[in-house]
Backbone as a chain_set.jsonl record, in Angstrom:
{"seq": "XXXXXXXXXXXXXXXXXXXXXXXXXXXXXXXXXXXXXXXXXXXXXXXXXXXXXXXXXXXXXXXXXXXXXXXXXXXXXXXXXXXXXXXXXXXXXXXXXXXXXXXXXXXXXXXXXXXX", "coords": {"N": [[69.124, -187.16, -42.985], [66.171, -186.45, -41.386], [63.689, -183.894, -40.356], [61.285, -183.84, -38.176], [59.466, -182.125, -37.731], [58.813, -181.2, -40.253], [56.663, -180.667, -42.988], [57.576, -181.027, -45.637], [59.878, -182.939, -45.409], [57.771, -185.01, -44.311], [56.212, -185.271, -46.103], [58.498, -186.838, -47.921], [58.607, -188.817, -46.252], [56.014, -190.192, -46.81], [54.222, -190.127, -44.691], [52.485, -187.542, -45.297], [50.172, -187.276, -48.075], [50.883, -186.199, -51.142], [51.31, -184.858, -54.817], [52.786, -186.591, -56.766], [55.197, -186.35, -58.791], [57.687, -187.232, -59.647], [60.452, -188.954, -58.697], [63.42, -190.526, -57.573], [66.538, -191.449, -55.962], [67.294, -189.436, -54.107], [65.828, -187.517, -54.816], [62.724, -185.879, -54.789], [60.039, -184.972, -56.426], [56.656, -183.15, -56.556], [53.835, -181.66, -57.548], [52.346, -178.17, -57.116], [50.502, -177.083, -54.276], [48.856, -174.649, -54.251], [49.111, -173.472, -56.733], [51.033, -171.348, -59.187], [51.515, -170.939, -61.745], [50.362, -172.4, -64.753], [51.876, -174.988, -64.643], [53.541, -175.574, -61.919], [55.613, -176.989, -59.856], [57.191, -178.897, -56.916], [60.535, -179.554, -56.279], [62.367, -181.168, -54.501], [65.447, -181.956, -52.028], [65.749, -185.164, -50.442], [67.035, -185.121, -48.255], [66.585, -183.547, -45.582], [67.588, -179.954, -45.517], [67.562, -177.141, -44.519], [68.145, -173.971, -45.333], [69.103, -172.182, -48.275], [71.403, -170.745, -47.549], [72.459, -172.651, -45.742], [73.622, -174.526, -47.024], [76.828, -176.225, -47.52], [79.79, -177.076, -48.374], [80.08, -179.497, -48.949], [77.45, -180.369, -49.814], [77.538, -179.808, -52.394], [76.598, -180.973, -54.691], [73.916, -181.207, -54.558], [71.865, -179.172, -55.509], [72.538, -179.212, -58.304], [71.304, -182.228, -58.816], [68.932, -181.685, -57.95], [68.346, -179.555, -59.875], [68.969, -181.214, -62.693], [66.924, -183.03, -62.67], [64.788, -181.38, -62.611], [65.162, -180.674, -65.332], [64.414, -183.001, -66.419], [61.66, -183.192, -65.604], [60.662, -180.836, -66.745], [60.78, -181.729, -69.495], [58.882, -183.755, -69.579], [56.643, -182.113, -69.11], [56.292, -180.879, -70.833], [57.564, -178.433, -71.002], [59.254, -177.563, -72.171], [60.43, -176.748, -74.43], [59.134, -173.786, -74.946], [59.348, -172.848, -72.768], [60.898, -172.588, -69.185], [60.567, -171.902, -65.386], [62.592, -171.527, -62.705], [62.816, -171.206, -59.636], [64.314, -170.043, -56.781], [64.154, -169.777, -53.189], [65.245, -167.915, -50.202], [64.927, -167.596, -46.755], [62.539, -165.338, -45.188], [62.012, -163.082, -46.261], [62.783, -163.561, -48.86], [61.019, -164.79, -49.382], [60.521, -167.613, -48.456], [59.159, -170.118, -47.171], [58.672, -172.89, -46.432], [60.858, -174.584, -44.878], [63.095, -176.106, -45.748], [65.076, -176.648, -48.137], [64.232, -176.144, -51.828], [63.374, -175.904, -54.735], [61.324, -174.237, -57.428], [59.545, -175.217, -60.073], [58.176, -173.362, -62.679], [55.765, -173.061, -65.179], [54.206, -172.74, -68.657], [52.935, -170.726, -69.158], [53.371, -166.711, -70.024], [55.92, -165.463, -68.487], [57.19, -162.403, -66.483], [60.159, -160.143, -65.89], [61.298, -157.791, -63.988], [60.762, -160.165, -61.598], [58.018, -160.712, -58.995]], "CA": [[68.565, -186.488, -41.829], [64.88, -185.42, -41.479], [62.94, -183.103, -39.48], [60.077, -184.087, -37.937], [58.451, -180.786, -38.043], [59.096, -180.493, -42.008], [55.871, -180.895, -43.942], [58.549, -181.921, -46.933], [60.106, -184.442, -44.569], [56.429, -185.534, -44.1], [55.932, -185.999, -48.074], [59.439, -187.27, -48.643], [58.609, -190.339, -45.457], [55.285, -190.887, -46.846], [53.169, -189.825, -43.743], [51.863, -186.645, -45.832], [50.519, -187.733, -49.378], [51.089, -185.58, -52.697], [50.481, -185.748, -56.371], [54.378, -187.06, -57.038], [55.945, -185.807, -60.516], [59.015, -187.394, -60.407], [61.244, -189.517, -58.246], [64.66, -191.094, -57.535], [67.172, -191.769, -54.745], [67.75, -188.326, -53.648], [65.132, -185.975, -55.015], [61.422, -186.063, -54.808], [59.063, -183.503, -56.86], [55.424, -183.091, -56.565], [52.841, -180.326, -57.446], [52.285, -177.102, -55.51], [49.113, -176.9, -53.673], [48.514, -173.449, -54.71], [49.945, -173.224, -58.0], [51.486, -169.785, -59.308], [51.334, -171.163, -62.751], [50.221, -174.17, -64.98], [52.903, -176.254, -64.404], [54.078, -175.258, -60.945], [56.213, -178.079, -59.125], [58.258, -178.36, -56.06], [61.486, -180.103, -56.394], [63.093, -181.055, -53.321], [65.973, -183.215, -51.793], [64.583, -185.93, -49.965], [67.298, -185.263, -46.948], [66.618, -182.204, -44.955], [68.585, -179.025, -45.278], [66.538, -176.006, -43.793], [67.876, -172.634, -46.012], [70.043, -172.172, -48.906], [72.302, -170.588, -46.552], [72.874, -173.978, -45.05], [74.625, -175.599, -47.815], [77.92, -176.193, -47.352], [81.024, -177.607, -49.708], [80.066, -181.443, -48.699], [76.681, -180.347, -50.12], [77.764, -179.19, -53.793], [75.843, -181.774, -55.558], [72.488, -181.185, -54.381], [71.111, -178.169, -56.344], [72.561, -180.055, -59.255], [70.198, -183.087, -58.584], [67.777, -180.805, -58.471], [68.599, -178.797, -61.784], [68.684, -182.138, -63.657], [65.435, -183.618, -62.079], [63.923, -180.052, -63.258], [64.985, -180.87, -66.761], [63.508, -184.472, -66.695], [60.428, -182.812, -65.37], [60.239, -180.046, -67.886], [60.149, -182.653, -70.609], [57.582, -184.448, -69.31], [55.137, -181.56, -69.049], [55.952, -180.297, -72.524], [57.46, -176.981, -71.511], [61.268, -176.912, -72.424], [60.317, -175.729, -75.74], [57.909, -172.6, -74.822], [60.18, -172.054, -71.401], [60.692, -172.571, -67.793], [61.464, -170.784, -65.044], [63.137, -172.374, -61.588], [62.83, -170.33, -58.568], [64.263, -170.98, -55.118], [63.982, -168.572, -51.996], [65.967, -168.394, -49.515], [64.66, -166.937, -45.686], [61.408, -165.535, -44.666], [62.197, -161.732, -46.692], [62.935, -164.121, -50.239], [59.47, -165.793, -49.744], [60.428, -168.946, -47.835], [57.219, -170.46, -46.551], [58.741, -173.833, -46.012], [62.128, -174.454, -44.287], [63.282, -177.087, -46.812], [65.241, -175.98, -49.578], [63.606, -176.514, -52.733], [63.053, -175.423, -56.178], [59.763, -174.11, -57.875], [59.6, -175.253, -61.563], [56.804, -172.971, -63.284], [55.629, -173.551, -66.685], [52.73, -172.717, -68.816], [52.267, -169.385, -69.57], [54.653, -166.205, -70.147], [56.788, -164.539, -66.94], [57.485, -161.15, -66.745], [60.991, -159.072, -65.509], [61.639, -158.541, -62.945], [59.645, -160.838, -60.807], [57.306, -159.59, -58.258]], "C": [[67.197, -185.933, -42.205], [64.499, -184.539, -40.503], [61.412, -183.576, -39.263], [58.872, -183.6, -37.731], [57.989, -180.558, -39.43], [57.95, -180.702, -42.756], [56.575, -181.476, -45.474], [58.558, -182.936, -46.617], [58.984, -185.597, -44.599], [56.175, -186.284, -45.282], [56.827, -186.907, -48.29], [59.362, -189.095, -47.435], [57.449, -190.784, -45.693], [53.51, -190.309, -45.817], [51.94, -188.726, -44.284], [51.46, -187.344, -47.128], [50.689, -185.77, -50.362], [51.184, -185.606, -53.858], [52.088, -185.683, -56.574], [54.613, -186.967, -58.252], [57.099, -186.807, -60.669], [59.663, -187.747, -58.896], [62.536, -190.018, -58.305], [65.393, -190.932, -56.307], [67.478, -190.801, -53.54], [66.999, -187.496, -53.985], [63.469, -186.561, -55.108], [60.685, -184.75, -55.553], [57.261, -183.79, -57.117], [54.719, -181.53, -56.857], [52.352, -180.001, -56.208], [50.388, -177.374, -55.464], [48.167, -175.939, -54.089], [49.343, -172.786, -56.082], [49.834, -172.008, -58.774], [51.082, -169.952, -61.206], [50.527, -172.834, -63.541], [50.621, -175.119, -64.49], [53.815, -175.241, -63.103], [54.172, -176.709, -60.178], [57.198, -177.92, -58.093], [59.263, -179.745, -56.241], [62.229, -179.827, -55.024], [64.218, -181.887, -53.069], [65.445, -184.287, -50.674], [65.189, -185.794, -48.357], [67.106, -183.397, -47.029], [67.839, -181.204, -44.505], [67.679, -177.653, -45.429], [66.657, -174.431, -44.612], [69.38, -173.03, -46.922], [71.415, -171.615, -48.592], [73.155, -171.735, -45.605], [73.703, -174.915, -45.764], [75.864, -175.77, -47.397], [78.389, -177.175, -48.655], [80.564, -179.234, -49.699], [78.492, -181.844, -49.401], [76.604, -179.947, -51.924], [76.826, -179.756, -54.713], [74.399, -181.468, -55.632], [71.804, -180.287, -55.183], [71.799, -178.679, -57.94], [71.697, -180.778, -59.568], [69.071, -182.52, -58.929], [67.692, -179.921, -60.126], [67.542, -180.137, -62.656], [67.075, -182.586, -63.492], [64.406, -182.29, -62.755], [64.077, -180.575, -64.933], [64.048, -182.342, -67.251], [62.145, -183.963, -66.629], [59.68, -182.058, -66.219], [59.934, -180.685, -69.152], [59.078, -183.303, -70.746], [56.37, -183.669, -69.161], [55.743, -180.755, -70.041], [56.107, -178.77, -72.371], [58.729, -176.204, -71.37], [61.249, -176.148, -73.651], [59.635, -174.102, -75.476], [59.053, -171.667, -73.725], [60.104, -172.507, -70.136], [61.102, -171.95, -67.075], [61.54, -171.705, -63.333], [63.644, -171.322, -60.286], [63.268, -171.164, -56.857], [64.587, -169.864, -54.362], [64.824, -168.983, -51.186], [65.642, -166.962, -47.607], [63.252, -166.465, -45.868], [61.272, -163.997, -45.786], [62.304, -161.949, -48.174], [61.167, -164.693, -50.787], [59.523, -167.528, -49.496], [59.568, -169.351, -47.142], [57.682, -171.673, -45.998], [60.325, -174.533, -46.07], [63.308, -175.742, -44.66], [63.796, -176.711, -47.608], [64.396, -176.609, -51.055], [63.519, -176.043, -54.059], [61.718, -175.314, -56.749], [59.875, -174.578, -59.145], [58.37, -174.76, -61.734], [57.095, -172.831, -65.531], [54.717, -173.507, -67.354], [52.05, -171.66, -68.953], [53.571, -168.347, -69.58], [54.98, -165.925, -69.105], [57.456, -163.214, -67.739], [58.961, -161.201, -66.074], [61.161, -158.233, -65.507], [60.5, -159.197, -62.196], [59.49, -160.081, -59.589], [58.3, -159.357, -56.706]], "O": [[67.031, -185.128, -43.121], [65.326, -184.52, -39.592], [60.556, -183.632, -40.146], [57.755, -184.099, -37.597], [57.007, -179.884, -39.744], [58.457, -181.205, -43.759], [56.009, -182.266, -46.23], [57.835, -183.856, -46.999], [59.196, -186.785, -44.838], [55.985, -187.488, -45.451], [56.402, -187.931, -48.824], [59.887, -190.165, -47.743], [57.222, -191.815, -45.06], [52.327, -190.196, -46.14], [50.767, -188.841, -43.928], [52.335, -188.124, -47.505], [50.569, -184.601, -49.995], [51.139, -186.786, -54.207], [52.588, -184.56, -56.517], [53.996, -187.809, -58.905], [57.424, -187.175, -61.798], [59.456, -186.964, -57.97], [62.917, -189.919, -59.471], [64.841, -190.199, -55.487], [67.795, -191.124, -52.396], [67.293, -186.394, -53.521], [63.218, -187.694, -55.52], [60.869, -183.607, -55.132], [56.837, -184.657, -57.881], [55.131, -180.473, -56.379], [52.073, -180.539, -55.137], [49.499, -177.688, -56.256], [46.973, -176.166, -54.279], [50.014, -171.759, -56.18], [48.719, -171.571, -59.058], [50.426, -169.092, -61.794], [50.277, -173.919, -63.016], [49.982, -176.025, -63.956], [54.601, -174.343, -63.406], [53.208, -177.429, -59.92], [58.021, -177.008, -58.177], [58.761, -180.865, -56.327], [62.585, -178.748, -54.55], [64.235, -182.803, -53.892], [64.484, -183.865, -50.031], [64.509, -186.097, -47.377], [67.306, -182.502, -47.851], [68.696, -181.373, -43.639], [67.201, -177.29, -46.504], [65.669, -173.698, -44.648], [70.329, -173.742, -46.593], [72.419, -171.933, -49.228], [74.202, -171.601, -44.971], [74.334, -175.858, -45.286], [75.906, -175.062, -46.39], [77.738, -177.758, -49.522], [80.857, -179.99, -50.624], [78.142, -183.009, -49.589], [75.526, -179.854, -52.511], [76.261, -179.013, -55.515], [73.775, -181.484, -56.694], [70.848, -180.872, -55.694], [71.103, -178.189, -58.829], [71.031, -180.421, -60.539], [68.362, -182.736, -59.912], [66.96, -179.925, -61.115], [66.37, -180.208, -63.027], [66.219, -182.356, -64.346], [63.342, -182.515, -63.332], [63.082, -180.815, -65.616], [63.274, -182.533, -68.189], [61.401, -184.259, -67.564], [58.504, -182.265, -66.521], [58.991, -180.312, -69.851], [58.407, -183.447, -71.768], [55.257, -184.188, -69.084], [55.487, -179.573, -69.814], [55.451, -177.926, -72.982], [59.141, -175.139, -70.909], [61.9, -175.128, -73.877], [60.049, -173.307, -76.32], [59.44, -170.498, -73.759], [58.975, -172.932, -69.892], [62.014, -171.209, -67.441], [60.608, -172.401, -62.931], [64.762, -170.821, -60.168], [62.881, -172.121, -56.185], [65.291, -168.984, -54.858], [65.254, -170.137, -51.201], [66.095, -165.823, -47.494], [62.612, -167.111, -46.698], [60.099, -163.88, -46.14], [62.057, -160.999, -48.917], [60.526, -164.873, -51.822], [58.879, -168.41, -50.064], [59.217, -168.563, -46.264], [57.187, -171.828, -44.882], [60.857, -174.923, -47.109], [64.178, -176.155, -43.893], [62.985, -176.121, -48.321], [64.015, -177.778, -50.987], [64.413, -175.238, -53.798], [60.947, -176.259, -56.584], [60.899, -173.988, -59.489], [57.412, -175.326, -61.207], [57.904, -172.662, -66.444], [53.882, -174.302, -66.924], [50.824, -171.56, -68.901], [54.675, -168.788, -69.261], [54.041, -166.187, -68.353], [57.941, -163.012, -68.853], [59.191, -162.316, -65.605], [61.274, -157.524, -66.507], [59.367, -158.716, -62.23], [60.232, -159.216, -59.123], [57.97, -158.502, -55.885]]}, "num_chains": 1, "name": "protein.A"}
């Protein structure tokens, strides 16, 4: 299922471009636009599911997918050794900007706690 509103949706059918990190059947990840850190990436699933609130039991797998796809990714930009850190929001009060669930992978310098 997509959304035809989704700026993800958009990336994940092509119509939008983006600098693409990392692919496969079910997950798409590309760099952020406005990147928080060095290595800031968004990891998404490629079908549309609007808030982490939305998951359900038939959905279990998906933030898995994503995990792993984060670790493939972290290898490839050289920053499983140093650290990463994998952020996902959830509503407009978490810092949801885009109605897609997703994952941030940042990488590339230290992080403080608690985050801002």
């Amino acid at each position: 299922m997509t959304d035809s509103n989704c700026i993800f949706c958009k990336i994940v059918s092509g119509a939008i471009k983006a600098d693409i990190v990392y692919e496969d059947n079910e997950v798409i990840a590309f760099n952020d636009i406005k990147p928080q850190a060095p290595v800031h990436i968004l990891i998404i699933p490629k079908r549309h599911i609007s808030r982490l609130s939305d998951l359900e039991s038939a959905d279990a797998d998906v933030f898995g997918k994503l995990a792993i796809a984060a670790n493939v990714i972290a290898r490839k930009k050289m920053v499983v050794e140093t650290g990463f850190r994998l952020v996902a929001n959830c509503n407009k009060d978490a810092g949801q900007e885009v109605f897609h669930i997703h994952m941030h992978l940042l990488g590339g310098r230290k992080f403080s706690w608690p985050p801002g």
